[in-house]
N, C-alpha and C positions, 0 to 999 in steps of 0.2 A: 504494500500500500504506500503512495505518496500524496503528499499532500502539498498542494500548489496553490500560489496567491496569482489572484485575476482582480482583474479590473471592468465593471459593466459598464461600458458606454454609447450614448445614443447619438445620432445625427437624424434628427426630423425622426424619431420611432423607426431609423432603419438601426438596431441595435446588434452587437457584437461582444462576447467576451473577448480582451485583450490579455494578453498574458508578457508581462518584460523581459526577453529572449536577452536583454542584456547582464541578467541577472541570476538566469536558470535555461537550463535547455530542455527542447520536448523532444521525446524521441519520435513519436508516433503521431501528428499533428489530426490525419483523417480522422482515425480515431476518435481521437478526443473533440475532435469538431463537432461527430454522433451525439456523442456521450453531453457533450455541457451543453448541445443547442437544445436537445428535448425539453421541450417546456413542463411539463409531467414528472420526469425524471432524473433533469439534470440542472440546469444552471437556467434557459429558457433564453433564445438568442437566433438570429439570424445568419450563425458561424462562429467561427472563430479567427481572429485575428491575432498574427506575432508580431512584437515589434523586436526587430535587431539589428546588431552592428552590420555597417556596411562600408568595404573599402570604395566603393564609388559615390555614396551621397552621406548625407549627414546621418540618416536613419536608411534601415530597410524594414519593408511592409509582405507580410505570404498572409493573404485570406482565404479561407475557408467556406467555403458554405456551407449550410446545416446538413447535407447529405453525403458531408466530407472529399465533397470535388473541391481542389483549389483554384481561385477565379484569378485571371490578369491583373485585375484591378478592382476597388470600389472606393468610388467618390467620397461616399460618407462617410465611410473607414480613416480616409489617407486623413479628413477633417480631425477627428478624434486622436488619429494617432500623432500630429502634428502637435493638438494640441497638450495631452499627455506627454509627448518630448519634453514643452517646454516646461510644462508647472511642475514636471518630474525630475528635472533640473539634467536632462539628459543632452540639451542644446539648451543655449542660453541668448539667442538671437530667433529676430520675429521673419528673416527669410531665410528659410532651409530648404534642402534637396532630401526628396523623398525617393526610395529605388523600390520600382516593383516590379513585376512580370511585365507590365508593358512601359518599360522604360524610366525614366527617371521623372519626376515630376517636383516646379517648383512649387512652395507651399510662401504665405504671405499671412503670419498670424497678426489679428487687429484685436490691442489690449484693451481693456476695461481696467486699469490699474495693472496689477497684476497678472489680473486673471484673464485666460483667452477668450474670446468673447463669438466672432466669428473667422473664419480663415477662406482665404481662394486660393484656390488649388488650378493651377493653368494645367490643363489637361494636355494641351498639344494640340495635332489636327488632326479631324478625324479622316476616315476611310470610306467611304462608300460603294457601296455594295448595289445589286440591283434591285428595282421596285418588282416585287412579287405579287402576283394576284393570287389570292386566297378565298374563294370562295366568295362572301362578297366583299370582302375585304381588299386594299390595297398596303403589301407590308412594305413599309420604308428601310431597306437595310444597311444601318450605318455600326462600324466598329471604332470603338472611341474607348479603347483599353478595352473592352467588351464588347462582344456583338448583339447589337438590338433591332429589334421588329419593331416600327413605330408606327401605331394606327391612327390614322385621324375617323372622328367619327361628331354627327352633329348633337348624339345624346349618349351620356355616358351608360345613361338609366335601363339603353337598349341592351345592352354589353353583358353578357353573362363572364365573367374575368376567368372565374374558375374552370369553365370548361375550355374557354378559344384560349388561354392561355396555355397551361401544359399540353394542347393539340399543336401551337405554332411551336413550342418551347422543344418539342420534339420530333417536326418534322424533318425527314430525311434530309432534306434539302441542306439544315444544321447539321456541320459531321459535329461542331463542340457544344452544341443544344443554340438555346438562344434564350436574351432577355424580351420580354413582348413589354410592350408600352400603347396606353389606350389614351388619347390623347383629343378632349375638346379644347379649341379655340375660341376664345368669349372674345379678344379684339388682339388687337396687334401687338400687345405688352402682358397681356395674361393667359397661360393657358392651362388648364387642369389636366393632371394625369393620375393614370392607375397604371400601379407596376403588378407585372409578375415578372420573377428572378429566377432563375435557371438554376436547380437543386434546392431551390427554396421554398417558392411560392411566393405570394403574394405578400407583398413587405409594404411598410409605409409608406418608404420613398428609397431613392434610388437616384444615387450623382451620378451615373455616367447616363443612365437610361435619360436622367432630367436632360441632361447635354444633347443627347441624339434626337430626344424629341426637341430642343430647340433650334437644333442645326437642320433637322429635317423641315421645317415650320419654317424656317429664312430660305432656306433652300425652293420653296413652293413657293415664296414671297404670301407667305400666310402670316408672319410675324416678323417685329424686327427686333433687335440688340439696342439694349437689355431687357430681355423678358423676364419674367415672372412666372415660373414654373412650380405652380400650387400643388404636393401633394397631401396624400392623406396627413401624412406626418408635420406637415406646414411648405415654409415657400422657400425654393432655391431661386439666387437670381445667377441669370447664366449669357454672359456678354461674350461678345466674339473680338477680338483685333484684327486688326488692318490688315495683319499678317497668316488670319486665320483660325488662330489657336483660340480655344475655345476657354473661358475662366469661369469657375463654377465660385460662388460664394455662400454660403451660410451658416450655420451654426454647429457645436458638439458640444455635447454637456457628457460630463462624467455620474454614473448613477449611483452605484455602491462598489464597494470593494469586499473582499473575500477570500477564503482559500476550501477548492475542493481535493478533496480525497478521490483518487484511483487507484 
């Protein structure tokens, strides 16, 4: 039996156990992703996320997802783990480099005194993929550290999440799955979205998915920069530069701390 101290923290209710790889190592990460995401049985979480040392950025990030696939990236993750660096005194400056599966990423923490309050995270630029017809659906296929299916549709209300979800999440066409994104449009600066996430399900929110459905939205000239991407879990704002790269901003708060036994 070992007994491990984690950290629970949220970005918009898209929530993750953290565990400080700088200070302990896991042997067996899928595993235990299982094990502390089950809400029932374990810790209750949308994965698990490591944070460790890295010879190429200031920190390194490996996420999890609750079915113990590990993902490229997540937005709302890199937030949280950013801001844990700093009140964890593991970096002591508010622009750092973050290393993850899809490359390295800058982070930009904005204090309240001390404490981190929100952070943007410059994604990079995204990938584009083909528009796929689904039924009667049109999927928008963008990869922006992750690949996602972005739907626009005129009522969310119409939208059964649960089942076109893990049906797109799975389709062949995905050989690494895919994230689906349900996406109404209320005017050129606001749009509402519903995630489902690839080994997860349905989450509150979702920083990369938020990105793709905004890049997909300018891309239509259906919205412009900076939008307002409302999820369940609250509102990411998601600007584009001149240059392309996409910047995600909003909040991470830290929930409880703790130590589980395996």
């Amino acid at each position: 039996m070992k007994s491990i101290p984690f950290i629970k923290m949220q970005g918009l209710g898209n929530d993750y156990v953290y565990i400080d790889c700088f200070r302990q190592q896991i042997s067996s990460p899928s595993d235990l992703a299982r094990q502390i995401s089950n809400r029932h049985y374990g810790i209750g979480s949308d994965g698990l996320v490591l944070i460790l040392p890295s010879d190429k950025a200031d920190i390194r990030m490996r996420m999890f997802n609750a079915d113990g696939s590990e993902a490229q990236m997540c937005g709302n993750a890199a937030r949280c783990v950013g801001k844990y660096a700093y009140e964890h005194g593991i970096v002591n400056k508010t622009t750092l480099t973050l290393e993850t599966l899809a490359g390295i990423k800058q982070l930009q923490l904005h204090l309240n005194s001390d404490d981190v309050e929100t952070i943007t995270v410059n994604m990079g630029k995204p990938i584009f993929g083909m528009e796929i017809s689904f039924e009667n659906h049109i999927l928008n296929c963008i990869n922006i550290g992750n690949p996602h299916a972005v739907i626009f549709t005129d009522n969310l209300d119409n939208i059964n999440l649960h089942q076109l979800g893990p049906t797109i999440e799975n389709l062949p066409c995905f050989s690494e799955k895919v994230n689906v994104e349900i996406a109404n449009v209320q005017n050129n600066k606001d749009i509402k979205v519903l995630v489902w996430e690839r080994g997860t399900g349905e989450t509150q929110a979702c920083g990369t998915g938020a990105c793709a459905v905004a890049i997909a939205a300018f891309k239509k000239k259906l919205a412009i920069p900076p939008m307002n991407i409302h999820l369940k879990g609250g509102t990411l704002i998601i600007d584009i530069t001149p240059q392309g790269e996409i910047l995600m901003t909003g909040p991470a708060k830290e929930v409880f701390t703790g130590n589980i036994t395996i």
